[in-house]
TORLO-927802 format. One record per residue: residue in three letters; x, y, z of N, C-alpha, C in turn. Coordinates in steps of 0.05 Angstrom, whole numbers, plus 32768, in hexadecimal, padded with zeros to 4 digits. Layout:
+------+------+------+------+------+------+------+------+------+------+
! rest !  n_X !  n_Y !  n_Z ! ca_X ! ca_Y ! ca_Z !  c_X !  c_Y !  c_Z !
+------+------+------+------+------+------+------+------+------+------+
!  ala !    X !    Y !    Z !    X !    Y !    Z !    X !    Y !    Z !
...
+------+------+------+------+------+------+------+------+------+------+
This chain:
+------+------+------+------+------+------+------+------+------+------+
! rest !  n_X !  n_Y !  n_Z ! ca_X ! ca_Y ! ca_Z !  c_X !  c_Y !  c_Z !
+------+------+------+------+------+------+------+------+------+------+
!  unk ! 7FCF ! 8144 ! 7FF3 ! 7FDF ! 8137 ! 8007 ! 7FCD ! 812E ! 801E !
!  unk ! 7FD4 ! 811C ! 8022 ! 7FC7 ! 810D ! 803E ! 7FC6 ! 811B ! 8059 !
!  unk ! 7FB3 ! 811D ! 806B ! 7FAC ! 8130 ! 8081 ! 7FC2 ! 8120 ! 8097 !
!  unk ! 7FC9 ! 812C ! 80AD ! 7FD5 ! 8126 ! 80B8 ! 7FC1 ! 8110 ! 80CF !
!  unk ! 7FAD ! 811B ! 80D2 ! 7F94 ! 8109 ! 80E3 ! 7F95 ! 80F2 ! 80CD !
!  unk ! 7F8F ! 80EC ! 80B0 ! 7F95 ! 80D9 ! 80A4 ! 7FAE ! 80BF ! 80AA !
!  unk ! 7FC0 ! 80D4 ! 80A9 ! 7FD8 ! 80C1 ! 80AA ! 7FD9 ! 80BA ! 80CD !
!  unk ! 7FD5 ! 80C5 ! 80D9 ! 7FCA ! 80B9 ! 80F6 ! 7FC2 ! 809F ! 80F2 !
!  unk ! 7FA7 ! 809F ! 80EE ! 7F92 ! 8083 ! 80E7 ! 7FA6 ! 8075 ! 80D9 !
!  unk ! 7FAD ! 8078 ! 80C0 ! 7FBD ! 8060 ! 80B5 ! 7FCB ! 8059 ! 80CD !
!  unk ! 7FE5 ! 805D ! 80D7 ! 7FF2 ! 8055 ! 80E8 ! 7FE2 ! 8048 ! 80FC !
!  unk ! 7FD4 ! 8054 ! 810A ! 7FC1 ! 8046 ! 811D ! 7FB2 ! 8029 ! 8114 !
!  unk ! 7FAB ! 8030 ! 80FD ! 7F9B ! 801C ! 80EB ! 7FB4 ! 7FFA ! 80EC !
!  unk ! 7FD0 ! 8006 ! 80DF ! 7FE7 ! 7FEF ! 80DF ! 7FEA ! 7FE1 ! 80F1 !
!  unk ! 7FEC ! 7FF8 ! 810C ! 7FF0 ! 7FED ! 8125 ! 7FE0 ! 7FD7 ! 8137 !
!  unk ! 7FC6 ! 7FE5 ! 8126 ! 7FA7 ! 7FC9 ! 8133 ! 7FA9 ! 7FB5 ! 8125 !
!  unk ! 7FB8 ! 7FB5 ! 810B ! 7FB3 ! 7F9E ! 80F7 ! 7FCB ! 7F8D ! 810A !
!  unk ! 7FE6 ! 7F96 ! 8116 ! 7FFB ! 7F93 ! 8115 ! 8010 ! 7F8B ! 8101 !
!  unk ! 800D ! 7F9E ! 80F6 ! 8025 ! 7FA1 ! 80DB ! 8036 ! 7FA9 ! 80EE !
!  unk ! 8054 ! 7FA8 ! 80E6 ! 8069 ! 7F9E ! 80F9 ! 807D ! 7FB3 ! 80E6 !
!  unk ! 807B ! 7FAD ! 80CD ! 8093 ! 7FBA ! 80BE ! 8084 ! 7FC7 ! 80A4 !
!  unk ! 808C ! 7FE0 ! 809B ! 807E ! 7FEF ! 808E ! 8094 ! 7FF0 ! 8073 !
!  unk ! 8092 ! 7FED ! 8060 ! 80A8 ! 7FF5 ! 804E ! 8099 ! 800B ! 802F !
!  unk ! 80A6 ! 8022 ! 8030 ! 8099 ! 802E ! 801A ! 80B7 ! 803D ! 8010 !
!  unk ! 80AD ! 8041 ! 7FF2 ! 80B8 ! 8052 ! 7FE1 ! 80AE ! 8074 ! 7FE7 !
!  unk ! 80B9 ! 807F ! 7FEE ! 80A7 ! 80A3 ! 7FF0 ! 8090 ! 80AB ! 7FDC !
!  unk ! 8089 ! 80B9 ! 7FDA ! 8073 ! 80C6 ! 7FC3 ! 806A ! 80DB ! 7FD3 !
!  unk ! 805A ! 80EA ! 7FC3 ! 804A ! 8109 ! 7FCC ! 8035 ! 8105 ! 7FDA !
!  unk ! 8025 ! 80EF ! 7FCE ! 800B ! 80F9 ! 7FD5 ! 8005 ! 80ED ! 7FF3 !
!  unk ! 8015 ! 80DC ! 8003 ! 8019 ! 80C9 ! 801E ! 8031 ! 80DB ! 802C !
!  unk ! 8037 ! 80F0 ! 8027 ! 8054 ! 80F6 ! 8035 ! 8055 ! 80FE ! 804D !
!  unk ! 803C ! 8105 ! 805A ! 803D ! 810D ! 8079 ! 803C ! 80F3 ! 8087 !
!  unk ! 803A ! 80D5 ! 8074 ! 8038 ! 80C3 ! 808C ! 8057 ! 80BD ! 8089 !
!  unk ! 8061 ! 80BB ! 8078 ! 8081 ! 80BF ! 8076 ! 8097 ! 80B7 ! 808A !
!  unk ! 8090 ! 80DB ! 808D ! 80A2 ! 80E0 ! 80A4 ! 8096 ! 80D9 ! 80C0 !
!  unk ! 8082 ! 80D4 ! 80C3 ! 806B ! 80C8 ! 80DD ! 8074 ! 80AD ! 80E1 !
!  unk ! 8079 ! 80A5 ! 80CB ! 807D ! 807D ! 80CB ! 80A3 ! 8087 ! 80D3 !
!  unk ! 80B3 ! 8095 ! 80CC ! 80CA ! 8092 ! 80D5 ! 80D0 ! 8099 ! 80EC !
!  unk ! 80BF ! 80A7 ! 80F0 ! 80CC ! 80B3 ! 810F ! 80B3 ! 8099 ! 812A !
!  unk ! 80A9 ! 8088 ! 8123 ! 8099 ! 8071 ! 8132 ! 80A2 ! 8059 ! 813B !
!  unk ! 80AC ! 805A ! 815D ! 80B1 ! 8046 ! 815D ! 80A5 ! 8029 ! 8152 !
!  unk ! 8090 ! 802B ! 8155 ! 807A ! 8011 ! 815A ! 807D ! 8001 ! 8137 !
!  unk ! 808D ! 8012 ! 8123 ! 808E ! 8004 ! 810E ! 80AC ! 7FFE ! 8105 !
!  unk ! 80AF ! 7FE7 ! 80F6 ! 80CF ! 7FE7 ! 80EC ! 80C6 ! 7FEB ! 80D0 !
!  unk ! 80D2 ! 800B ! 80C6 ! 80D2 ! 8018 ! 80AC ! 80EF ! 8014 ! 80A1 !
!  unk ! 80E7 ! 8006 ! 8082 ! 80FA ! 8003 ! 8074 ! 80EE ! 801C ! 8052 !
!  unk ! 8102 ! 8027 ! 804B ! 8104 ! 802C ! 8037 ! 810F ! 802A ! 801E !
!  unk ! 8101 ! 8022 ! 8004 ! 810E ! 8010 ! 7FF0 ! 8111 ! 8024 ! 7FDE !
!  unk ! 8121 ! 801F ! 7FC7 ! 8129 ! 8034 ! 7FAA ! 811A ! 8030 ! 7F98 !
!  unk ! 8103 ! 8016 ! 7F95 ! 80F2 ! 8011 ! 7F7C ! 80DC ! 7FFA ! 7F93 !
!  unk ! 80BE ! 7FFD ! 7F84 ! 80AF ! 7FE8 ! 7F96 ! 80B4 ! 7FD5 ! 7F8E !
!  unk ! 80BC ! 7FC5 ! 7F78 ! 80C9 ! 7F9F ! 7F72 ! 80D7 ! 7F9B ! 7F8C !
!  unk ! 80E9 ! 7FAF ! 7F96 ! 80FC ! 7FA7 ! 7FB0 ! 80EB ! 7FA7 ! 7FC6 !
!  unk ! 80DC ! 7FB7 ! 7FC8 ! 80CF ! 7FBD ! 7FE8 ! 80B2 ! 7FA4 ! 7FE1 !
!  unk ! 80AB ! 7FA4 ! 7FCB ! 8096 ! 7F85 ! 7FD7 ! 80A3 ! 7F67 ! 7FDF !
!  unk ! 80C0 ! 7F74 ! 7FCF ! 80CC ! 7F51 ! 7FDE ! 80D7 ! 7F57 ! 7FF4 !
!  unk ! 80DF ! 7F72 ! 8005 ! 80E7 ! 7F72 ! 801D ! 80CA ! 7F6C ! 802B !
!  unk ! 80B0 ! 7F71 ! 8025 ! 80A7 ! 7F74 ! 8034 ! 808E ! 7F55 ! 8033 !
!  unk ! 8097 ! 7F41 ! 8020 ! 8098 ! 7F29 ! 801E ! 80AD ! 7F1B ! 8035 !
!  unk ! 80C3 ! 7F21 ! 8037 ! 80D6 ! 7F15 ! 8043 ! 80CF ! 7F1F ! 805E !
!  unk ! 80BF ! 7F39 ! 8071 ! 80AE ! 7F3A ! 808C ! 80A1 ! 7F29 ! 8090 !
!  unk ! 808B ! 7F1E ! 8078 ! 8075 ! 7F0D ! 807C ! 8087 ! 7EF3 ! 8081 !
!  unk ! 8094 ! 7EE7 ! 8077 ! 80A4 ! 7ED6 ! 807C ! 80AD ! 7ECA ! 808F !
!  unk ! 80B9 ! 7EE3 ! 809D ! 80C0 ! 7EE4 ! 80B3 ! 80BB ! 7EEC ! 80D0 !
!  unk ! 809B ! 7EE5 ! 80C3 ! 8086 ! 7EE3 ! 80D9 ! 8080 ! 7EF4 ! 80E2 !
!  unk ! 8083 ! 7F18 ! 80D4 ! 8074 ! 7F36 ! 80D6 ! 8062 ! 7F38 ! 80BB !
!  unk ! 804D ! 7F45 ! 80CB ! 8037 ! 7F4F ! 80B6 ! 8048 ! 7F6D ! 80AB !
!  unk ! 8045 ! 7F6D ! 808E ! 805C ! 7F8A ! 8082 ! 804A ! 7F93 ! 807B !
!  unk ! 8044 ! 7FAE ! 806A ! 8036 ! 7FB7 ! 805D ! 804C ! 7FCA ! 8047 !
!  unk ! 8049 ! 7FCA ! 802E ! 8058 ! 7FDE ! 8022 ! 8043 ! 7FF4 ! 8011 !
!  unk ! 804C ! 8008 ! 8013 ! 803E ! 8021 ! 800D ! 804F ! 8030 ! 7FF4 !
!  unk ! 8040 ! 803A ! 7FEA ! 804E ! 8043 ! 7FCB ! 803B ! 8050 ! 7FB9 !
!  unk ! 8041 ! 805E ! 7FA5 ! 802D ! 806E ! 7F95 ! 8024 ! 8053 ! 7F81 !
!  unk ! 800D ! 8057 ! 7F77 ! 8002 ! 8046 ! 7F68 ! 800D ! 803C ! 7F52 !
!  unk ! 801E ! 8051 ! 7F49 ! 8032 ! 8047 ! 7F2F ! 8043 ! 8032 ! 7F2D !
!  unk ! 8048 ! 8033 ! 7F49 ! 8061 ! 8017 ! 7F56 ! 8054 ! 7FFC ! 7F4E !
!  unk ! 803A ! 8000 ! 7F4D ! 8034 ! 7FDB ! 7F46 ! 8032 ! 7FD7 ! 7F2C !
!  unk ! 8037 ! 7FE7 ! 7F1A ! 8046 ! 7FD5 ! 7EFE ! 8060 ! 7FD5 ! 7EFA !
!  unk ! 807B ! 7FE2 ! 7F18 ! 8094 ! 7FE2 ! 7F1A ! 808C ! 7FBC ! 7F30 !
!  unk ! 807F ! 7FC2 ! 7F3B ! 8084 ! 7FA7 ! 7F4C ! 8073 ! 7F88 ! 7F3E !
!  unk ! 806B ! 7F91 ! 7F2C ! 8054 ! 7F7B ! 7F1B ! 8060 ! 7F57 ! 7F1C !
!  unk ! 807F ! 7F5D ! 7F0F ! 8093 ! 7F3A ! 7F13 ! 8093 ! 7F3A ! 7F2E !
!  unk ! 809A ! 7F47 ! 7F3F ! 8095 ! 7F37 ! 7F5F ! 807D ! 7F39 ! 7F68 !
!  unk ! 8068 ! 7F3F ! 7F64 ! 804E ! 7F43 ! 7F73 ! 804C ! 7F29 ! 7F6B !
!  unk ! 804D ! 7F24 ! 7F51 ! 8040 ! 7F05 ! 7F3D ! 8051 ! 7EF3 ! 7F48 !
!  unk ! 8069 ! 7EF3 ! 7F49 ! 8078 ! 7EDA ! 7F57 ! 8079 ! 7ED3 ! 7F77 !
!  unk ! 8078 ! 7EEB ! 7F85 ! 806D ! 7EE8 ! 7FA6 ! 8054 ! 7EDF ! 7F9F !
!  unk ! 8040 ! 7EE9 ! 7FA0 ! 802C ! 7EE6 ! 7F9A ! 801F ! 7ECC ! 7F8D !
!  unk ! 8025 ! 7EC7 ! 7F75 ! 8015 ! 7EB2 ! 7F6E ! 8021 ! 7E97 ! 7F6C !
!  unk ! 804A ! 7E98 ! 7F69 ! 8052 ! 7E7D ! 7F69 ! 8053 ! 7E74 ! 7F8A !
!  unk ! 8059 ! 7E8D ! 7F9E ! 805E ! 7E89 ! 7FB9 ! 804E ! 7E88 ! 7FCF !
!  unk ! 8030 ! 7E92 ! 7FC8 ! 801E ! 7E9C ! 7FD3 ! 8027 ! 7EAC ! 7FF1 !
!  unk ! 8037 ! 7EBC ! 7FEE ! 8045 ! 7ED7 ! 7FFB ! 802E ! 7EEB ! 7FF7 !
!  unk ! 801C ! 7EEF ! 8016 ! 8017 ! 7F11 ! 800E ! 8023 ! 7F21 ! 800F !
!  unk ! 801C ! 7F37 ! 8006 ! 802C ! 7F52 ! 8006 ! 8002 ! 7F64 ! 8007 !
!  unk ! 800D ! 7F78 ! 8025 ! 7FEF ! 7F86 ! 8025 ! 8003 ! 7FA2 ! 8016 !
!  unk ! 7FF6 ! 7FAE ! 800C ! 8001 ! 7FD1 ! 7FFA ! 7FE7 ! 7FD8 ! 8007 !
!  unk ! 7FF7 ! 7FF4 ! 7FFE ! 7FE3 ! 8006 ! 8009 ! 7FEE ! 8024 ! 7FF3 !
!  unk ! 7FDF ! 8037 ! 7FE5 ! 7FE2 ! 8046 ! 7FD0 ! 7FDA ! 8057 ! 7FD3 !
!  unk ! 7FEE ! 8071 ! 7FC0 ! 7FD0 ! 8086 ! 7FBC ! 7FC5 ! 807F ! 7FA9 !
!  unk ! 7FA8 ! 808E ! 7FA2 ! 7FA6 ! 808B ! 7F86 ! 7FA7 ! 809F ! 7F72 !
!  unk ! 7FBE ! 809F ! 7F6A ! 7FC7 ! 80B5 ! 7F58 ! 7FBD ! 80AF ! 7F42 !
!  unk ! 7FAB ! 80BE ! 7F2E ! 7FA3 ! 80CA ! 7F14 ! 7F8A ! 80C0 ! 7F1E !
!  unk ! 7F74 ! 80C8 ! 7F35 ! 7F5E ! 80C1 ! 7F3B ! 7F50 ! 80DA ! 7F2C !
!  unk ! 7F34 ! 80D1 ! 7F33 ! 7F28 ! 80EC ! 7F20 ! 7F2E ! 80FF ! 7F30 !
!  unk ! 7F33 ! 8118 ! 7F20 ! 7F43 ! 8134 ! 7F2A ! 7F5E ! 813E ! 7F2D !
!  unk ! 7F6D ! 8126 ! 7F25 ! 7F8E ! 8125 ! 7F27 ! 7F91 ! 8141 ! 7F11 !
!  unk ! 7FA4 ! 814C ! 7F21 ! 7FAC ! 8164 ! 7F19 ! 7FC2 ! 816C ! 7F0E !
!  unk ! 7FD6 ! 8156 ! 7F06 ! 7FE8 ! 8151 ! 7EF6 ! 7FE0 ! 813D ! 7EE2 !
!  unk ! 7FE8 ! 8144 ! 7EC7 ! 7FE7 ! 8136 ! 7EAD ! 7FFA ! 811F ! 7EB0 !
!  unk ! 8014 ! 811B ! 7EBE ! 801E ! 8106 ! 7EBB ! 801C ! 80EA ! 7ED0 !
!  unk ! 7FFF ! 80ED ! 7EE3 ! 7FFB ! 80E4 ! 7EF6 ! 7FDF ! 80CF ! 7EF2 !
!  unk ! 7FD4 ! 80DF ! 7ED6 ! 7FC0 ! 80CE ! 7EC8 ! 7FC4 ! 80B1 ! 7EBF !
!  unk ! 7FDE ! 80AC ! 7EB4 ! 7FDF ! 8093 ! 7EB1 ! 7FE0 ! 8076 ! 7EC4 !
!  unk ! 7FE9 ! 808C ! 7EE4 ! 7FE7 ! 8075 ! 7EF8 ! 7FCD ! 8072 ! 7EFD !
!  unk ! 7FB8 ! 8086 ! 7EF6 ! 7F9B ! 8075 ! 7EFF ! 7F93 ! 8063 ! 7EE3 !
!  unk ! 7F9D ! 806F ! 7ECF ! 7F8C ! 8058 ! 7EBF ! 7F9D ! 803D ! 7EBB !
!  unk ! 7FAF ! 8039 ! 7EC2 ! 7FC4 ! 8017 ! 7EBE ! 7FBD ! 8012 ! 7ED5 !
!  unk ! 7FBE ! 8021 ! 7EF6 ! 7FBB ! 8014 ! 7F12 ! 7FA4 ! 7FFD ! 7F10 !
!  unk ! 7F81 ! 8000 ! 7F0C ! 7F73 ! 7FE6 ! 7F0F ! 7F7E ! 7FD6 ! 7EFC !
!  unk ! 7F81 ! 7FDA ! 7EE3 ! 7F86 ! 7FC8 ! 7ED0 ! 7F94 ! 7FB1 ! 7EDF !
!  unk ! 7FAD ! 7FBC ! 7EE9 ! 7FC8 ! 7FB2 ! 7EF6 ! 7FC0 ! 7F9A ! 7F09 !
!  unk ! 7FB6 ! 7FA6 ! 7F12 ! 7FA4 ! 7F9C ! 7F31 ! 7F94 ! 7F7F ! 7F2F !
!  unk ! 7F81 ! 7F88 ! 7F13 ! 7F71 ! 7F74 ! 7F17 ! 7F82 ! 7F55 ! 7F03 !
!  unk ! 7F93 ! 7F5F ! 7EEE ! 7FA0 ! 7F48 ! 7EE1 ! 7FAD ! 7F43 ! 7EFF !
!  unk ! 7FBD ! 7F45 ! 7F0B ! 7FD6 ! 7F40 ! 7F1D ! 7FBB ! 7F2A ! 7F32 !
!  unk ! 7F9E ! 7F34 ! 7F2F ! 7F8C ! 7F24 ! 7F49 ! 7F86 ! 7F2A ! 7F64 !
!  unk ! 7F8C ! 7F43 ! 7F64 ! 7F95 ! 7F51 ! 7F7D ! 7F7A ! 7F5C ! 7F83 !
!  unk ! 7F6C ! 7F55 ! 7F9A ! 7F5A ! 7F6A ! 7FA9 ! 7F61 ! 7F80 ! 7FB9 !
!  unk ! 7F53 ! 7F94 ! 7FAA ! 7F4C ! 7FAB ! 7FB7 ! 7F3F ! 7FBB ! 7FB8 !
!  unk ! 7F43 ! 7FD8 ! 7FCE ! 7F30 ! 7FE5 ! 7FD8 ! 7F3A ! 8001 ! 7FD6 !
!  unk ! 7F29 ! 8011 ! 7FC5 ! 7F36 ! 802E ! 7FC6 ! 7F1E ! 803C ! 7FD6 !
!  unk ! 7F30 ! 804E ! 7FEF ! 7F27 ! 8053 ! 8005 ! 7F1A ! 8070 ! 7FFC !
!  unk ! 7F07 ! 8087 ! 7FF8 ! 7EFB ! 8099 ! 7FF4 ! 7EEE ! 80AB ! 8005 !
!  unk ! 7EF0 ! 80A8 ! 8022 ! 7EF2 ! 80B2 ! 802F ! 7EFE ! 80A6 ! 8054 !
!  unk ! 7F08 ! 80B1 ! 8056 ! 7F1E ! 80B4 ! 8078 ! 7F10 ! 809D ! 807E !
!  unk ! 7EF5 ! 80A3 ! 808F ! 7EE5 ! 808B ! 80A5 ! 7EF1 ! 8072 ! 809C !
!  unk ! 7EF6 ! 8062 ! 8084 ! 7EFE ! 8050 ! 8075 ! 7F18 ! 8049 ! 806D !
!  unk ! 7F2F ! 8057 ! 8074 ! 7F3C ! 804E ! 8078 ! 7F49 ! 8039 ! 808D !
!  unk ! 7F3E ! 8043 ! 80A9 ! 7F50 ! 801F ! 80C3 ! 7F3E ! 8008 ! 80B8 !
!  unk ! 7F1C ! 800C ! 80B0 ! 7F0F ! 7FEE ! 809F ! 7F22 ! 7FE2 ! 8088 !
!  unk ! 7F2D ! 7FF4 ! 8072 ! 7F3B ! 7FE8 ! 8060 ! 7F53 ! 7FD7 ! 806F !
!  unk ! 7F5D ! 7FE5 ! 8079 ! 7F78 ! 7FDF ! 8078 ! 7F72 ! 7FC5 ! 808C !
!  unk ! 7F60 ! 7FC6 ! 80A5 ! 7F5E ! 7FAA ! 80B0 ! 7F5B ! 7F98 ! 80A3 !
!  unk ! 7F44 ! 7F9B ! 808A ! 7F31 ! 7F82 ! 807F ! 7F53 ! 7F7F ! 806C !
!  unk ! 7F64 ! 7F90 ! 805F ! 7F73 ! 7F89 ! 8050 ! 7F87 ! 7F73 ! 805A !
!  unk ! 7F91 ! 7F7E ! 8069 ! 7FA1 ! 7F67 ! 8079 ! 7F98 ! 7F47 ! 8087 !
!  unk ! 7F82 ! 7F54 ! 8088 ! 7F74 ! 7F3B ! 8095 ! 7F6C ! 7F2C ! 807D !
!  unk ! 7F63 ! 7F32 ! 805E ! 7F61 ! 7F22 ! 804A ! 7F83 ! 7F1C ! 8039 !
!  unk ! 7F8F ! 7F2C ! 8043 ! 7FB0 ! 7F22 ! 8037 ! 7FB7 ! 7F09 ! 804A !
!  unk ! 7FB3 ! 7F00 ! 8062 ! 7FC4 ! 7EF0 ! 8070 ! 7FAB ! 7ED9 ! 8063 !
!  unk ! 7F8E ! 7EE5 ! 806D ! 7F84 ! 7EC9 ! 8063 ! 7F7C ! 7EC0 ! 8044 !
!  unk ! 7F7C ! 7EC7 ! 8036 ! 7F7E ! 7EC7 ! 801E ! 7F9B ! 7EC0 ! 8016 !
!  unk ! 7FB8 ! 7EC8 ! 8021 ! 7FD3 ! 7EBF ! 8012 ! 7FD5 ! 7ECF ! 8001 !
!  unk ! 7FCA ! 7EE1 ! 7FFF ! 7FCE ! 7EED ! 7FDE ! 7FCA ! 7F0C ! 7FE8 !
!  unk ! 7FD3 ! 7F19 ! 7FD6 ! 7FDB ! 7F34 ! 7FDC ! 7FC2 ! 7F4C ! 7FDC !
!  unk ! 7FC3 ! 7F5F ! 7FE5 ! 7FA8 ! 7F72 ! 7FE3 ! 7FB2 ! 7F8C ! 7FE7 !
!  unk ! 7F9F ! 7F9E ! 7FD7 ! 7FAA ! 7FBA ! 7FDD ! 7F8F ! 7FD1 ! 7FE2 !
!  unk ! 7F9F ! 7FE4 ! 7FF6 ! 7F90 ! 7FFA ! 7FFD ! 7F93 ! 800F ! 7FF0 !
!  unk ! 7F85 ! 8015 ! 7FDD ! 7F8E ! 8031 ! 7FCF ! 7F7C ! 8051 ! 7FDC !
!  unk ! 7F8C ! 805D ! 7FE1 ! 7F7B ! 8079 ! 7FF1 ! 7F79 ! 8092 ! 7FD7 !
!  unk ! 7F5E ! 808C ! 7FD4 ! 7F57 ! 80A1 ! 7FBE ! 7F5F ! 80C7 ! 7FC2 !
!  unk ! 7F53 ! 80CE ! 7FAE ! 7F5B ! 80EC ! 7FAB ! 7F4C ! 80FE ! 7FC0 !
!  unk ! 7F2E ! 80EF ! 7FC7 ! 7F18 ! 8100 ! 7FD4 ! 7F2D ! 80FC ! 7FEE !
!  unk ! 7F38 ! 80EC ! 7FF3 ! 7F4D ! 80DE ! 800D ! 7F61 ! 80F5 ! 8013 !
!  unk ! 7F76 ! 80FB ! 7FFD ! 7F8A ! 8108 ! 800C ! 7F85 ! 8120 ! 7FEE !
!  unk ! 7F71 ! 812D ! 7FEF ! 7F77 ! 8148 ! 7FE2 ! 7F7E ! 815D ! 7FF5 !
+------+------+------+------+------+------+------+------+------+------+
């Protein structure tokens, strides 16, 4: 689970990028930023039932002239793969994510292995740059350079926070 000084920096990190609206699905391994992102003013948190919904809500921020970020366990981006590809490549809609990375080396559940080995695969057909973060110091650099290559680039990017990250 993610340190609570972690989930600090992220937030802090959003707030310098100015991400405006945060939308995530829950998961374990991010859960102390959770409840940190709900109880914050400075963000408008939406919560979605599957990530296909929360990358087009959080397509429809960018839209509407807020930087979003949606956050989700790594498994979500072969649930969100038809809208990542259609925001994404017919619309040139970013969407910045941000992940854990579940089934990293040392994952400690057997059924958590398959999100590390489909996650790059996923990633790199879909065209998506990213950056899996491996230790703390590196997380507010990702998440700036991420955002800052989602708006200028058009195209979507993700932060994945490895296992050395939130064991």
């Amino acid at each position: 689970m993610i340190s609570m000084e972690d989930a600090n920096q992220i937030m802090d990190a959003l707030e310098e990028a100015h991400v405006k609206v945060v939308v995530f699905l829950p998961e374990s391994r991010l859960k102390p930023l959770y409840s940190m992102l709900l109880n914050d003013s400075r963000f408008e948190v939406i919560t979605v039932p599957n990530e296909s919904t929360g990358v087009c809500i959080a397509a429809g921020a960018w839209i509407g002239g807020k930087r979003s970020v949606m956050i989700m366990e790594n498994s979500g981006v072969r649930v969100a793969c038809e809208a990542l590809a259609r925001i994404g490549l017919e619309r040139q809609i970013p969407i910045f994510i941000m992940m854990a990375y579940r089934g990293d080396f040392g994952e400690e559940n057997w059924w958590g292995v398959n999100h590390g080995i489909t996650m790059e695969p996923v990633l790199h057909a879909l065209r998506i740059p990213y950056q899996v973060v491996r230790h703390s110091e590196d997380l507010k650099p990702a998440i700036h350079n991420a955002v800052l290559h989602a708006e200028t680039s058009m195209y979507h990017t993700a932060v994945i926070v490895g296992r050395s990250v939130i064991s």
